[in-house]
LUMSEGU-675647 format. One line per 10 residues: number of its first residue (from 1); their letters; for each residue x, y, z of N, C-alpha, C. Coordinates in steps of 0.02 Angstrom, whole numbers. Atoms other than C-alpha are relative to their C-alpha. Layout:
N
NUM = a = X:Y:Z:X:Y:Z:X:Y:Z ~ ...
***
This chain:
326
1 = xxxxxxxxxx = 56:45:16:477:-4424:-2421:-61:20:41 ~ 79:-31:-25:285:-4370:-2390:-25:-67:24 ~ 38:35:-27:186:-4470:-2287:-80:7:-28 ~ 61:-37:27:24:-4449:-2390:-63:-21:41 ~ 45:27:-49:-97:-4551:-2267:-1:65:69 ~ 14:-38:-42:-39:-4433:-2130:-5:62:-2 ~ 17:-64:41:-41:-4271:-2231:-80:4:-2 ~ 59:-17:-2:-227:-4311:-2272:-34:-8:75 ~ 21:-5:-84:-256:-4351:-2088:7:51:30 ~ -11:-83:-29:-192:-4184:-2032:-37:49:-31
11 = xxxxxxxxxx = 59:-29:22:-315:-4111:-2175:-71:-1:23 ~ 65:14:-41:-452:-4194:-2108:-7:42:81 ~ 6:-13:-61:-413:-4150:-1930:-23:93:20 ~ 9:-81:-7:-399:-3946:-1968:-68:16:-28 ~ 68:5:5:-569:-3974:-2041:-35:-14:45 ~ 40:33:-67:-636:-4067:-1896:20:79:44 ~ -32:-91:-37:-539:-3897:-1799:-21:57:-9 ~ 28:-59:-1:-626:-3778:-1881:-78:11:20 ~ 89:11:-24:-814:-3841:-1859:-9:2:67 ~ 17:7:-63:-764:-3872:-1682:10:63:28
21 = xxxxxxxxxx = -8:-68:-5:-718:-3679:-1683:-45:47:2 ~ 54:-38:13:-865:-3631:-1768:-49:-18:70 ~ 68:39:-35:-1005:-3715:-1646:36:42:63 ~ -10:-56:-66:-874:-3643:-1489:-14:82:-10 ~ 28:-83:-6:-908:-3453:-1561:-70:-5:-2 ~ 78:-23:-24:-1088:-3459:-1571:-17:-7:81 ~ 5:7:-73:-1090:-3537:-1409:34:47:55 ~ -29:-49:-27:-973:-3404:-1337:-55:76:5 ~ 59:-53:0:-1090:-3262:-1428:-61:-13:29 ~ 55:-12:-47:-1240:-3335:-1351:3:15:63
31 = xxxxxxxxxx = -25:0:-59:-1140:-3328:-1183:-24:68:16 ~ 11:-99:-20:-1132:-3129:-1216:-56:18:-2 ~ 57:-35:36:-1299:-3112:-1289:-62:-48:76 ~ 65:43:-43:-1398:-3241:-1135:31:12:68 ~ -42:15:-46:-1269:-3233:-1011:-11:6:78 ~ 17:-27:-64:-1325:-3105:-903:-63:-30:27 ~ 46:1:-20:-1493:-3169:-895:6:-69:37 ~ -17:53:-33:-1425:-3339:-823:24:31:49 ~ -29:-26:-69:-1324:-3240:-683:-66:27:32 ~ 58:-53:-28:-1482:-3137:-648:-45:-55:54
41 = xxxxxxxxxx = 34:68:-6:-1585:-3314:-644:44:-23:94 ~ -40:32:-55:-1438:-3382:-529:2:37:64 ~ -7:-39:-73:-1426:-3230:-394:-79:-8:15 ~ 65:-27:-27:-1632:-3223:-390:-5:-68:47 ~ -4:47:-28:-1618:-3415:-338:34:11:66 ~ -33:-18:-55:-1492:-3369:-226:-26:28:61 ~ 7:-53:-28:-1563:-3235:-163:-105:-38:48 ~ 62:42:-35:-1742:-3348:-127:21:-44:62 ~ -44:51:-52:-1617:-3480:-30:-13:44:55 ~ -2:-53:-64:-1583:-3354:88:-69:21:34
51 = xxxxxxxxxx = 66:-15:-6:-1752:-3296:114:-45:-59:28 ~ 23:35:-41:-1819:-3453:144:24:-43:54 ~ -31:36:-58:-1701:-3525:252:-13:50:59 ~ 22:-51:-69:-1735:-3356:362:-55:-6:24 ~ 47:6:-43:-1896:-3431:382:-61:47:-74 ~ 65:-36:47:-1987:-3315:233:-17:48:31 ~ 15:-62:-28:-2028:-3145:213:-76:-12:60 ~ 67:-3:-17:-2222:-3191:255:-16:-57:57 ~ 39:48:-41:-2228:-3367:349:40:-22:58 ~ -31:3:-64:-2105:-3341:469:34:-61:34
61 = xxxxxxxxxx = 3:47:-3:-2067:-3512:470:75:-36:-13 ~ -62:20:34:-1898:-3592:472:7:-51:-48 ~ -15:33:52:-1816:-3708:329:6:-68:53 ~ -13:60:-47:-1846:-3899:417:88:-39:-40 ~ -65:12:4:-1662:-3997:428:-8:-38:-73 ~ 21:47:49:-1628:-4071:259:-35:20:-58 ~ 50:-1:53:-1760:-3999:157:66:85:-56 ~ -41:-64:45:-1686:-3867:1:-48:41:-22 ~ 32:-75:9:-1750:-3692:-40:-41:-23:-51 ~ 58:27:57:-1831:-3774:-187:-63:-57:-3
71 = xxxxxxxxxx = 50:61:-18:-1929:-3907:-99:-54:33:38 ~ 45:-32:-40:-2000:-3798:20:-45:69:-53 ~ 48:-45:21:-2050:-3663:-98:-36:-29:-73 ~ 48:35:48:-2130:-3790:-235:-38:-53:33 ~ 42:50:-37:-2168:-3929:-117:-18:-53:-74 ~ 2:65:29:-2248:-4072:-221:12:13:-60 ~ -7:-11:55:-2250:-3973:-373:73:8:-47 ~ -60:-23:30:-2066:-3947:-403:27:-28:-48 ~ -19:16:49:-2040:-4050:-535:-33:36:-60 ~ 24:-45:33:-2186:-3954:-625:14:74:-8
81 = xxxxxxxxxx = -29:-72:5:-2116:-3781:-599:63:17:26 ~ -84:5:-9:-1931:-3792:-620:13:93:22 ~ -50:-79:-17:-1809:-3621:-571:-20:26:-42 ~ -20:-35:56:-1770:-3491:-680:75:-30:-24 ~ -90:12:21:-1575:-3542:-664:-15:-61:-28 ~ -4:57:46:-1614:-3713:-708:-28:-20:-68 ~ 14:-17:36:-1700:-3670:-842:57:24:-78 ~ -58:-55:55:-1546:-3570:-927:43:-58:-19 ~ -60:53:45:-1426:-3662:-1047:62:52:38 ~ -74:-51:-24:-1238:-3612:-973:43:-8:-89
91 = xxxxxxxxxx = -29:21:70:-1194:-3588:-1158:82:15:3 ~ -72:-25:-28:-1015:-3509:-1093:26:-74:15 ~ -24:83:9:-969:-3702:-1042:7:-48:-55 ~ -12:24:58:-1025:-3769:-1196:50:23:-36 ~ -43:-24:28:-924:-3665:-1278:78:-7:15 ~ -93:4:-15:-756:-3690:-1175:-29:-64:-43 ~ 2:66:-6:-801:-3880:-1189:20:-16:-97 ~ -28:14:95:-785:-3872:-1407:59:52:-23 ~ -49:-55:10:-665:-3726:-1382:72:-61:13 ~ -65:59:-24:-524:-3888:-1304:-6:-35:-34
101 = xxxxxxxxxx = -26:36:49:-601:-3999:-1422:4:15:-76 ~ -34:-10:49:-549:-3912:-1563:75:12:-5 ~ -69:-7:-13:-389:-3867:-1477:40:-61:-5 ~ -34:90:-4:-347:-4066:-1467:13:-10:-66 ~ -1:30:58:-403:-4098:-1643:75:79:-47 ~ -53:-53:46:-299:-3922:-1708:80:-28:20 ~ -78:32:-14:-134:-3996:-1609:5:-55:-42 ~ -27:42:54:-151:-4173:-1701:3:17:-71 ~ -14:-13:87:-178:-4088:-1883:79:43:14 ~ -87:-28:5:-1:-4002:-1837:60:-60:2
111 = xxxxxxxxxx = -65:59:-16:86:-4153:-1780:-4:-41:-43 ~ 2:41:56:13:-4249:-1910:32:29:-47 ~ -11:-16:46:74:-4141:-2040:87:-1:12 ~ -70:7:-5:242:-4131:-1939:37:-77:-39 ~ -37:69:16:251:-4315:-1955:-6:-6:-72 ~ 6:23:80:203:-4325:-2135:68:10:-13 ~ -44:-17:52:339:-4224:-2185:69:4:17 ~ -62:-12:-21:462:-4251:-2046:50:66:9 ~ -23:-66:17:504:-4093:-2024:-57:43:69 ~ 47:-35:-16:427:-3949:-1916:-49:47:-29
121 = xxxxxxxxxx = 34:-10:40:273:-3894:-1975:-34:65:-7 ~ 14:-71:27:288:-3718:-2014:45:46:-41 ~ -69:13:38:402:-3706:-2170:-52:55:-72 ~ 38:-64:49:254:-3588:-2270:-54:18:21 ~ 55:-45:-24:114:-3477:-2271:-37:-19:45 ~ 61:24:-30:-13:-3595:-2249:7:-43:72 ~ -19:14:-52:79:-3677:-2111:7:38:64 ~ -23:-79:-53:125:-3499:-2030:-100:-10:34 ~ 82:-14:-24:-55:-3478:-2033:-43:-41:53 ~ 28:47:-29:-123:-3628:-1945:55:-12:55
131 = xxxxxxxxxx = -17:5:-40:6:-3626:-1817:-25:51:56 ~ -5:-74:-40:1:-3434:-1765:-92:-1:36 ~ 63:29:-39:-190:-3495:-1740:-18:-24:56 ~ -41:40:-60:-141:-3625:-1630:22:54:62 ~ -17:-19:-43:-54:-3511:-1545:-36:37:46 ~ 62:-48:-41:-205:-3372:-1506:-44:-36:42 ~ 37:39:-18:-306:-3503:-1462:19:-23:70 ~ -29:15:-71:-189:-3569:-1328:-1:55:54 ~ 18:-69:-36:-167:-3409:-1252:-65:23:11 ~ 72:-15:-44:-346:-3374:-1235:-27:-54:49
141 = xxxxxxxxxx = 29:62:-51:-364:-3565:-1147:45:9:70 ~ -38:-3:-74:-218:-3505:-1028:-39:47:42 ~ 36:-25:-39:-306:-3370:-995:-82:4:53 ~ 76:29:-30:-485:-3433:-973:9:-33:84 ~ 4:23:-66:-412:-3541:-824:28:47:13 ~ -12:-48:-46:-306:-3403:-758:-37:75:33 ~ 38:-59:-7:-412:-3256:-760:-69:14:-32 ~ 63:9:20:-581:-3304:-821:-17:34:-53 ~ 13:-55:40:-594:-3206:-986:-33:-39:-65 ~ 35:31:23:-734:-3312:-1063:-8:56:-50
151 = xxxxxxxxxx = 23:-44:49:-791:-3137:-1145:30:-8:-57 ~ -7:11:61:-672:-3168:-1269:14:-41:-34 ~ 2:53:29:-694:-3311:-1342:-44:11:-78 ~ 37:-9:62:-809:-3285:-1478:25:58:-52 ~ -41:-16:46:-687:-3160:-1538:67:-24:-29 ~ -45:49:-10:-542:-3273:-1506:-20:-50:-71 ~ 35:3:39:-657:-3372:-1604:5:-21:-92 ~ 6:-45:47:-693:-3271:-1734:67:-4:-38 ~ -84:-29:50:-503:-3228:-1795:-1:-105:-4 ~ -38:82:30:-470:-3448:-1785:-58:-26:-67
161 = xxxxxxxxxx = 54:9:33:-635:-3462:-1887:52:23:-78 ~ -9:-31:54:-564:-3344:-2019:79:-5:-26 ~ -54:19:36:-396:-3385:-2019:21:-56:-34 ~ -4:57:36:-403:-3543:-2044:-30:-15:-73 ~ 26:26:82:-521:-3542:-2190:33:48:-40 ~ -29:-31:62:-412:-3413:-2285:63:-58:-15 ~ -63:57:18:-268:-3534:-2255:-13:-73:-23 ~ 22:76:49:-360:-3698:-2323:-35:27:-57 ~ 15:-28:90:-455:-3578:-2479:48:5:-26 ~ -58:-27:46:-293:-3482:-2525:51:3:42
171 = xxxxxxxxxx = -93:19:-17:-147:-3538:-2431:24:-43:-20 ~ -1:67:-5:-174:-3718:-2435:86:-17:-59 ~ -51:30:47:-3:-3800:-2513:5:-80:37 ~ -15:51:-3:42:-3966:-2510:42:-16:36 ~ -58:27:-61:136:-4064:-2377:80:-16:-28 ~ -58:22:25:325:-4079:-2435:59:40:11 ~ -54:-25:-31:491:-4035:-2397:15:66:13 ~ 5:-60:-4:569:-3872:-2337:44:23:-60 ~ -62:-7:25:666:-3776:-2437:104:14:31 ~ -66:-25:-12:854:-3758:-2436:15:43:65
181 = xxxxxxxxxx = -13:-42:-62:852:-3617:-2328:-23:-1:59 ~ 35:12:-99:744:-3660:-2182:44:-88:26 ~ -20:64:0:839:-3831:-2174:57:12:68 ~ -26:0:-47:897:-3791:-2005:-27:2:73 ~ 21:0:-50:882:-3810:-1820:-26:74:30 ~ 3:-68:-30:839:-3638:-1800:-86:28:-15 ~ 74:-9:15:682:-3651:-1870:-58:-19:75 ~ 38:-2:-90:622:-3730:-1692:2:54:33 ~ 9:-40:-50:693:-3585:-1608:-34:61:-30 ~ 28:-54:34:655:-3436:-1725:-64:21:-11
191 = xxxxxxxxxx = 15:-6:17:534:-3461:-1787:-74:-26:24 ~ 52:47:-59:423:-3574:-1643:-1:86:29 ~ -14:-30:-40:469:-3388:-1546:-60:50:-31 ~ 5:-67:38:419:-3267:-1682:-118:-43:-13 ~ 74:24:-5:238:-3392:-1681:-34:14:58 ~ 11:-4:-51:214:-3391:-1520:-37:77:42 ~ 14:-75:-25:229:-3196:-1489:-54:14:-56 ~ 41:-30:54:115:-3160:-1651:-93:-34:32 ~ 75:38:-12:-36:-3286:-1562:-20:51:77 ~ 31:-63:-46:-15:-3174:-1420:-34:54:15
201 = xxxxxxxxxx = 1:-67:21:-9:-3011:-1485:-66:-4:-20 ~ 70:-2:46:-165:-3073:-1596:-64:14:100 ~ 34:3:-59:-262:-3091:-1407:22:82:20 ~ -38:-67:-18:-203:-2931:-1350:-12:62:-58 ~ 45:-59:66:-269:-2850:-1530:-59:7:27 ~ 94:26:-9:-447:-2931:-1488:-8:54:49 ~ 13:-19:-78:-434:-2859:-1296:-21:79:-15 ~ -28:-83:4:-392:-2687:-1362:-36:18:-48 ~ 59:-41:70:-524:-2675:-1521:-59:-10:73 ~ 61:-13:-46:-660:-2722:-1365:20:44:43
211 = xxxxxxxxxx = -11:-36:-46:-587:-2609:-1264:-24:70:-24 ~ 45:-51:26:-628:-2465:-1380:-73:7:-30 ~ 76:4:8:-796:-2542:-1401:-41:26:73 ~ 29:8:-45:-837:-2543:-1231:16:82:47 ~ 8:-86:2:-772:-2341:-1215:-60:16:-24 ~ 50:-52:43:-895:-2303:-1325:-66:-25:22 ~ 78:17:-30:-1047:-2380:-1226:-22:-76:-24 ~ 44:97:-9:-1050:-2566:-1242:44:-49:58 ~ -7:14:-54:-973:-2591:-1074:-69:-17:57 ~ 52:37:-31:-1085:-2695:-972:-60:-21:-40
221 = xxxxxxxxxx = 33:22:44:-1165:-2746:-1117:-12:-95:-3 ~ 27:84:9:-1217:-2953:-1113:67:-19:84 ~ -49:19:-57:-1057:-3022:-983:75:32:-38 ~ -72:-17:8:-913:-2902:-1068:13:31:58 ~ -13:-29:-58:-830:-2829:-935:4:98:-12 ~ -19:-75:38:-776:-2627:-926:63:8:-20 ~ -42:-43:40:-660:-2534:-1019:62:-16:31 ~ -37:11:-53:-548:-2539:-866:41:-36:-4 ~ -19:64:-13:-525:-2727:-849:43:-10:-76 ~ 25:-6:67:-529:-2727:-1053:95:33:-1
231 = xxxxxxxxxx = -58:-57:2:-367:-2611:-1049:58:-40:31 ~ -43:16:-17:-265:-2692:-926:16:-66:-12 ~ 19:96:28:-304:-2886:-998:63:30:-75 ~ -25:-38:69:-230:-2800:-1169:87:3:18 ~ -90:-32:3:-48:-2725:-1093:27:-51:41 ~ -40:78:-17:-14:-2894:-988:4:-37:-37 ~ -18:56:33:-33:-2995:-1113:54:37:-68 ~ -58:-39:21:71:-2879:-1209:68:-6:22 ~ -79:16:-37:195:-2893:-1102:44:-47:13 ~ -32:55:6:207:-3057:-1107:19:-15:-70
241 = xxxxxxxxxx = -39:25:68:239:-3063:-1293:52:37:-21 ~ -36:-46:23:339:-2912:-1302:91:-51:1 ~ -72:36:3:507:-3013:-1233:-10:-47:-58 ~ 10:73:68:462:-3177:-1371:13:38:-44 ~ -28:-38:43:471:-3049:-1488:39:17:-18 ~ -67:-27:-36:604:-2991:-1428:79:-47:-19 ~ -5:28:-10:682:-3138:-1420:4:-41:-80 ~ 19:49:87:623:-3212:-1613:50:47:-30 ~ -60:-53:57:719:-3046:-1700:53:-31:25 ~ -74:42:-33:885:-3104:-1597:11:-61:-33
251 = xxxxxxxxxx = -7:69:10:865:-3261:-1643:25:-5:-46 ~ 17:5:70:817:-3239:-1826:67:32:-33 ~ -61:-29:51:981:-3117:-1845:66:-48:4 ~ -44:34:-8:1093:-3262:-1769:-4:-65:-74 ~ 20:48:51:1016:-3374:-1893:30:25:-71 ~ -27:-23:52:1039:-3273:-2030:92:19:-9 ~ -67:-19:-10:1228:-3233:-2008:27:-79:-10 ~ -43:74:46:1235:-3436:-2011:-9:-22:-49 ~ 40:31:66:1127:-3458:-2161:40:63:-63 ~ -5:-43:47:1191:-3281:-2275:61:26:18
261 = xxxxxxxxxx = -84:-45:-1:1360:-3217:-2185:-12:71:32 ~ 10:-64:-12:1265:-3063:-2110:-45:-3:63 ~ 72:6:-58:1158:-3028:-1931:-51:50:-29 ~ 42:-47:26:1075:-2874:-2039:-3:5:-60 ~ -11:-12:71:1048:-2853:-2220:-80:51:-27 ~ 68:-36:20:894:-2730:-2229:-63:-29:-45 ~ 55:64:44:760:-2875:-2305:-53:26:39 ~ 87:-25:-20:583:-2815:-2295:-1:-46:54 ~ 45:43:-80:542:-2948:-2162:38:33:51 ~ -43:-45:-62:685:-2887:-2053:-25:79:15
271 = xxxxxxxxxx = 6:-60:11:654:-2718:-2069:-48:14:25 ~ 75:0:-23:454:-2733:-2048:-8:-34:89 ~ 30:45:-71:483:-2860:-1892:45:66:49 ~ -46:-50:-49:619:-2716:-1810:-50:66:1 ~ 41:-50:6:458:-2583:-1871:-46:-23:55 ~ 16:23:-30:350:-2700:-1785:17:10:91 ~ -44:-38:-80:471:-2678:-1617:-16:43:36 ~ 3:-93:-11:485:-2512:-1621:-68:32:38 ~ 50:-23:-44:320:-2483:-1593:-46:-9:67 ~ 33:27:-18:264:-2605:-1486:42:9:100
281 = xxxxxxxxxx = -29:-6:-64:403:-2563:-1371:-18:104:16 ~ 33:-71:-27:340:-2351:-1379:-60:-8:37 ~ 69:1:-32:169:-2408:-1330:9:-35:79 ~ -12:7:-73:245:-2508:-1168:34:64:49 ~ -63:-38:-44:390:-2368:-1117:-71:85:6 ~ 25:-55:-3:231:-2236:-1159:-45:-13:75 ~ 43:9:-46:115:-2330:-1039:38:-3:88 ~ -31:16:-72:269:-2359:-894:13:61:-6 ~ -28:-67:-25:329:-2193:-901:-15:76:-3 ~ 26:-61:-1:218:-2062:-960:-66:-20:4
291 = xxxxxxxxxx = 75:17:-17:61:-2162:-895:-65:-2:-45 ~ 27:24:61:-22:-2184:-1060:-61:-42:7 ~ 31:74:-12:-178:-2287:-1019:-54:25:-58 ~ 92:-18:39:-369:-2284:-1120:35:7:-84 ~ 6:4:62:-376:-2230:-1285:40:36:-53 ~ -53:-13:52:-217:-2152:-1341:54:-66:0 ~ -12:39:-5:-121:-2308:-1294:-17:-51:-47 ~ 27:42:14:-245:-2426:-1362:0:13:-83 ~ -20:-12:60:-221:-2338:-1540:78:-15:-25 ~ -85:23:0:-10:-2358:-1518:-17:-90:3
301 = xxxxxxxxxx = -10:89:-24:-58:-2567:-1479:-29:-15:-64 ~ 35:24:45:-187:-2584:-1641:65:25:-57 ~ -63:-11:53:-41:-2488:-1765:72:-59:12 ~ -35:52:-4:71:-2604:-1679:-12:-63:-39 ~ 58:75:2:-38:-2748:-1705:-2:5:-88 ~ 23:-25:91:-81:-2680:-1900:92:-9:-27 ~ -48:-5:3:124:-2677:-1909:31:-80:-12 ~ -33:60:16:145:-2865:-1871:-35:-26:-47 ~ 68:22:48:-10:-2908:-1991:46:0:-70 ~ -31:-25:75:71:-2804:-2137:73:-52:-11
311 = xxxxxxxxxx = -74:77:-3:253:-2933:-2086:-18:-47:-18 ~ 25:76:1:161:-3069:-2096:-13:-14:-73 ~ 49:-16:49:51:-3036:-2244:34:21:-67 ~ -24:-56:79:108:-2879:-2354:53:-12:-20 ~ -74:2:12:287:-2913:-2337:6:-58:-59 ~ -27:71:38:285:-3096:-2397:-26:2:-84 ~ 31:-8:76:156:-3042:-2569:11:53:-15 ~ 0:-80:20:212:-2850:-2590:83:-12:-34 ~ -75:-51:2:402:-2858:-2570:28:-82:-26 ~ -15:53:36:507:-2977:-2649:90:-8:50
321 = xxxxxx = -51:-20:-63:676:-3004:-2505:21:-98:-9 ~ -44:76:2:787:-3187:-2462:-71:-39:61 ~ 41:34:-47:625:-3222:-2344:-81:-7:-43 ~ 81:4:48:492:-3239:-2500:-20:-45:-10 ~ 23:71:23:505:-3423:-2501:-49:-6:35 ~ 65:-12:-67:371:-3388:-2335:-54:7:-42
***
């Protein structure tokens, strides 16, 4: 039984999710495109503080107790001739700040749709789609607090922008039961695993297409970082999806053996997700053991990357297999 009140509530909400997506990438791209000139703003301030608290190049004069670098060097006028830094929009803040609240509103259109239909709510395409979203998204907010990687947000962005609207133009299906064959507990583990590693991987695409941007001379370009940083952001977070991955095939063959009688049966998805593997585990064992870094690497991670796309994608509309109800 459909919950149709909370079905259209979870429609509404991935709508509300995507506008609050859109407004965080511009605000991200202005980050890259203004960014520096706010840091510039902020060290020259800085860099005056200092200066006048030493008393000033010219008046020799120390900073009296109490008073701030900006009082003394505007005096009465300082309300009339603001900073440069204060001046600057921190559009990089704005941008987290609609980047969480779209992340809030994208979690209730999932749970809403869970609850509609009772069920977990990734049982087809358009569901795949709007989770594995979810998932990139998270992973770039873990990372934002752990390792500050604001730069990519507006590509981060970018991919939730576009996935989502292919999956409400031409995914979109209707809230209602699963079929037959997903009608098991395994769908939490399998298939939560095989989401999870794909939102990663997608972050870890992004890292690794700027990484060969920023080879080619758009390193230190607005606030991206270099090539360097760019490279090794890419094969950690790799590394963290590689086990989940890892981890979802296992799963998926235990599942299948309870659902068909078999842990292998050569089905395009299997097949594509063990192709998928394959490569993703040459591009780690190339980088640990024959030191692989820059831009032969970073071609082994995008074929990877192009590998789980085609699983996702080509498999489910090309090939016709016991996993087409996806």
């Amino acid at each position: 039984m459909v919950d149709t009140e909370l079905a259209n509530l979870s429609n509404q909400l991935m709508l509300g999710t995507v506008l609050m997506y859109v407004v965080a990438m511009f605000g991200y791209a202005a980050d890259l495109a203004f960014g520096h000139r706010r840091k510039a703003a902020e060290e020259a301030v800085a860099e005056e503080k200092v200066l006048v608290g030493a008393g000033g190049p010219e008046t020799g004069t120390a900073t009296p107790a109490g008073a701030t670098a900006t009082e003394i060097t505007d005096g009465d006028d300082a309300d009339e001739d603001d900073t440069p830094y204060k001046r600057e929009v921190d559009w990089g803040r704005f941008a987290v700040l609609f980047s969480v609240l779209g992340w809030g509103l994208h979690l209730g259109a999932l749970v809403a749709r869970g609850m509609a239909v009772e069920r977990w709510p990734w049982g087809n395409m358009y569901e795949f789609v709007g989770a594995i979203t979810f998932a990139a998204v998270t992973a770039f907010l873990v990372l934002l607090v752990r390792q500050q990687v604001r730069f990519l947000g507006a590509f981060v962005m970018l991919f939730a922008v576009v996935a989502l609207g292919i999956a409400t133009l031409w995914l979109y299906t209707d809230a209602g039961p699963l079929v037959p064959a997903l009608k098991s507990y395994w769908i939490a583990i399998h298939v939560t695993a095989a989401i999870t590693a794909t939102g990663a991987f997608t972050v870890a695409g992004l890292s690794t297409v700027l990484y060969l941007a920023a080879s080619r001379g758009m390193a230190g370009t607005g606030r991206l970082p270099g090539p360097e940083a760019l490279d090794r952001l890419a094969y950690r977070v790799t590394m963290f999806a590689f086990p989940i991955w890892t981890f979802a095939i296992i799963a998926g063959a235990i599942w299948a053996d309870a659902a068909w009688g078999r842990y292998w049966g050569w089905d395009p998805k299997e097949i594509w997700s063990f192709v998928t593997w394959v490569v993703y585990a040459g591009y780690l064992h190339a980088r640990a053991t024959a030191g692989w870094k820059g831009r032969k690497a970073a071609i082994v991670s995008l074929v990877a990357y192009g590998c789980l796309l085609f699983n996702f994608f080509g498999v489910n509309y090309m090939f016709s297999g016991l996993h087409s109800y996806a």
